[in-house]
C-alpha positions as CSV (number, residue, x, y, z in Angstrom):
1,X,-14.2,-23.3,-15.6
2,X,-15.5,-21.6,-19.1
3,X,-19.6,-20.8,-18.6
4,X,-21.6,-23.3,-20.6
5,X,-23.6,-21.2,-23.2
6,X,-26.9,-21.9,-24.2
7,X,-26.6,-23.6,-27.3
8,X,-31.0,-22.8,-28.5
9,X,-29.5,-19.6,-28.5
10,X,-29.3,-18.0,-31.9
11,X,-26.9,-14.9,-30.4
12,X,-23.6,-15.5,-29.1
13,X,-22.1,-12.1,-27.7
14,X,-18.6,-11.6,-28.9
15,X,-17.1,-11.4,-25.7
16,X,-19.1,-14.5,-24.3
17,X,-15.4,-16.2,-25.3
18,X,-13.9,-14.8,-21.6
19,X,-16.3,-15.6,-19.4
20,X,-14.3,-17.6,-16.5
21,X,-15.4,-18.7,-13.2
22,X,-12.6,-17.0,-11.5
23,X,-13.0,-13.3,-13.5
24,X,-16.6,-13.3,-12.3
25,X,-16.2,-14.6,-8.8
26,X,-13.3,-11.5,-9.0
27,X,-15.9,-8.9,-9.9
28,X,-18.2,-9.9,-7.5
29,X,-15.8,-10.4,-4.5
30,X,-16.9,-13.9,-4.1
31,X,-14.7,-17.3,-3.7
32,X,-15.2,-19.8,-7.3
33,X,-16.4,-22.4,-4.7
34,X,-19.3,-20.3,-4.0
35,X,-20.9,-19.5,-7.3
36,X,-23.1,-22.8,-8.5
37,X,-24.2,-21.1,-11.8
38,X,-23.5,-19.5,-15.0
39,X,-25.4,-18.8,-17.9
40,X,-24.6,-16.5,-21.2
41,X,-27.3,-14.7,-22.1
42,X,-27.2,-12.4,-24.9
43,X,-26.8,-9.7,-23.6
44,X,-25.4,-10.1,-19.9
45,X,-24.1,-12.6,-17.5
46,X,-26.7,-14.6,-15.1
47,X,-24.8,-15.4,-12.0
48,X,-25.5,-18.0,-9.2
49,X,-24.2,-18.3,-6.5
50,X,-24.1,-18.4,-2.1
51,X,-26.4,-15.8,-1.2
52,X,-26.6,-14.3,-4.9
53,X,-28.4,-13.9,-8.2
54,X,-27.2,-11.2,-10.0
55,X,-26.3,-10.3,-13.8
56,X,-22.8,-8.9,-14.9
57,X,-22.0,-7.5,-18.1
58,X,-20.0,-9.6,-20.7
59,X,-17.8,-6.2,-20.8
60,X,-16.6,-6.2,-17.1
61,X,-14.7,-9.4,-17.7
62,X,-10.8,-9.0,-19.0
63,X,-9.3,-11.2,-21.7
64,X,-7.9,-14.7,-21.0
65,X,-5.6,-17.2,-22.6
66,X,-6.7,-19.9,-24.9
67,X,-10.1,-18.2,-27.1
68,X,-9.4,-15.6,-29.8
69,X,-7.0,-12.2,-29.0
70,X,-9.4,-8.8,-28.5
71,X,-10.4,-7.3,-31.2
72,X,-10.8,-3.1,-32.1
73,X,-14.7,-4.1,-31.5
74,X,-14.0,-6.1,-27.7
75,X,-12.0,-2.7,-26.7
76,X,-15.1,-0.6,-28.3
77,X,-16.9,-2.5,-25.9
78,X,-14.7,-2.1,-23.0
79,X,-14.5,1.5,-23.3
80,X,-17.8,1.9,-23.6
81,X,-18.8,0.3,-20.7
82,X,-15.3,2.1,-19.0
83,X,-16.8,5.5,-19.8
84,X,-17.6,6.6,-16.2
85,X,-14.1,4.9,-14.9
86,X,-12.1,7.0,-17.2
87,X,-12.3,4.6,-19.8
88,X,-10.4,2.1,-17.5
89,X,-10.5,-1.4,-16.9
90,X,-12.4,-2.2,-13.6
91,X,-10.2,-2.6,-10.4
92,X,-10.2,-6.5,-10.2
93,X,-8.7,-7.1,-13.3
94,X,-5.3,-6.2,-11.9
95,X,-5.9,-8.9,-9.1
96,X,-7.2,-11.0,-11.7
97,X,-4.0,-11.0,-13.9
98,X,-2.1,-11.2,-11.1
99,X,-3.2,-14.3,-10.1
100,X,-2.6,-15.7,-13.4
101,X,1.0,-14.5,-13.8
102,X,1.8,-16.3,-10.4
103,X,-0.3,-19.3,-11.2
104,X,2.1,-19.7,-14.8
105,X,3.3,-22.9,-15.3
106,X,6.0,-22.5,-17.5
107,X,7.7,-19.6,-19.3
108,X,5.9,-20.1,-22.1
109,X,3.0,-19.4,-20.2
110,X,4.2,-16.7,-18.8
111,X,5.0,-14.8,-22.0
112,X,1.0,-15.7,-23.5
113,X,0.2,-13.9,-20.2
114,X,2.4,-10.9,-20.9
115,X,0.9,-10.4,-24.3
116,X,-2.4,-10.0,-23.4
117,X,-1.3,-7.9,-20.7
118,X,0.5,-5.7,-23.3
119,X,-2.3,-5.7,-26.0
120,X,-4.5,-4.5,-23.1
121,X,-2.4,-1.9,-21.3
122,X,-4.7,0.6,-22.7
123,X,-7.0,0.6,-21.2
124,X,-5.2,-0.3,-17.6
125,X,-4.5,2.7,-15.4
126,X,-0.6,3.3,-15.4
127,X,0.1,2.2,-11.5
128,X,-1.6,-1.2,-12.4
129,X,0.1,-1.9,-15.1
130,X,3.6,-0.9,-13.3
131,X,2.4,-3.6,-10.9
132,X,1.8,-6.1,-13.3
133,X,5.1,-5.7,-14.5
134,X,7.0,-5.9,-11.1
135,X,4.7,-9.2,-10.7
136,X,5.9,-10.4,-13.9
137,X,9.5,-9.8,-13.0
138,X,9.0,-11.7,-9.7
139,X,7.7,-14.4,-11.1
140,X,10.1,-14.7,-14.3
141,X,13.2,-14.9,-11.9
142,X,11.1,-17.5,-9.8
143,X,10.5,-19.9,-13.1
144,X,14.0,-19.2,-14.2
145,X,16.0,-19.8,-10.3
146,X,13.7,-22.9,-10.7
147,X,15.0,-24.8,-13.7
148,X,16.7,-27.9,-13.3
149,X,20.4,-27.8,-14.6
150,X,21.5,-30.3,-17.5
151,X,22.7,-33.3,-16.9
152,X,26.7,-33.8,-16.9
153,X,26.0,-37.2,-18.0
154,X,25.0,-35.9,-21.7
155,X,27.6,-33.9,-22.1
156,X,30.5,-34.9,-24.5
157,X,33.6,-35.8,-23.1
């Protein structure tokens, strides 16, 4: 689930475009099933949810498939907001990718996934991003072992 934005709203923050119900539920070390509410403001996240009302910052959420790559200005941002964390992506991102990676339908999938990984490894500490890449491995050979082998029927005689 993509957050709703508030469509009055003249402002629409450039990274508003990865806002996902599982990335936030991730950085707040809740279950998507418990969060009832999200709303884009313009300059932070309102968040709804069991037992919470809280705000989280459009720069703690990582990149996702399907909206626009980052841009120079998204990993400004990121860094910025990094700056006491070495200039590092928050923990839960790696949890968060990984979950994507094994959630990949298809190879193609797989590869849109390793992309974004690799246009972001910047800014992902080197032991996460060795991770991500064993994951990546796993689940390649998984999609791969999985393939269905051709047909003898359509093959010439």
């Amino acid at each position: 689930m993509i957050a709703t934005e508030n469509v009055s709203a003249k402002y629409i923050h450039p990274l508003a475009r990865f806002v996902t119900k599982d990335a936030i539920a991730l950085c707040l070390n809740l279950e998507p099933e418990q969060i009832y509410k999200i709303d884009c403001w313009r300059y932070v996240i309102h968040v709804v949810g069991k037992g919470v009302s809280t705000f989280v910052s459009y720069a703690d959420l990582p990149p996702i498939l399907g909206v626009e790559p980052p841009t120079n200005k998204d990993f400004w941002r990121w860094r910025k907001r990094f700056a006491k964390q070495n200039k590092q992506a928050p923990p839960f991102w790696q949890e968060f990718y990984q979950q994507k990676l094994q959630q990949a339908a298809s190879q193609t999938e797989l590869d849109k996934w390793e992309q974004i990984i690799g246009t972001i490894e910047q800014i992902l500490p080197s032991d996460v991003l060795a991770a991500l890449r064993h994951v990546l491995i796993e689940v390649r050979s998984t999609i791969r072992s999985c393939r269905l082998p051709l047909s003898h029927s359509r093959l010439p005689n």
